[in-house]
C-alpha positions, 0 to 999 in steps of 0.5 A: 470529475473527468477521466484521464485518458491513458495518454493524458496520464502518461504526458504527466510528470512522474511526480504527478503520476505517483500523486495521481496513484496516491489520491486514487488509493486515498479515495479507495481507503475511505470505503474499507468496506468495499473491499472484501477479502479473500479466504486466503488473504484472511487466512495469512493475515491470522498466520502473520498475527499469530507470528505477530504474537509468538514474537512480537520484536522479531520484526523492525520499525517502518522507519528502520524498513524505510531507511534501508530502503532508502540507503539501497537507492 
């Protein structure tokens, strides 16, 4: 595997790049285990969880949230 330089990664397309970002963080989700988290991130994914179950339909579907995002474009 070779390593991109900044500048052969800059000459490529955005779409290129973005694809580049997704097969990096493809390859960095396959190891879950190598990304331990902080304190602070354990304790707002429990506060969030704990909202979670205190109200379960306050939040909305990601293709609802996806929609939005894309009717603001």
């Amino acid at each position: 595997m070779s390593i991109l330089a900044e500048k052969e990664i800059l000459d490529l397309s955005v779409s290129e790049r973005i694809q580049l970002a997704q097969d990096i963080w493809d390859s960095v989700a396959k190891v879950p285990e190598s990304l331990a988290l902080t304190d602070e991130e354990k304790v707002e994914i429990d506060r969030r969880l704990d909202l979670y179950h205190m109200n379960p339909n306050a939040g909305s579907p990601w293709s609802v949230v996806r929609g939005r995002i894309k009717n603001r474009a």
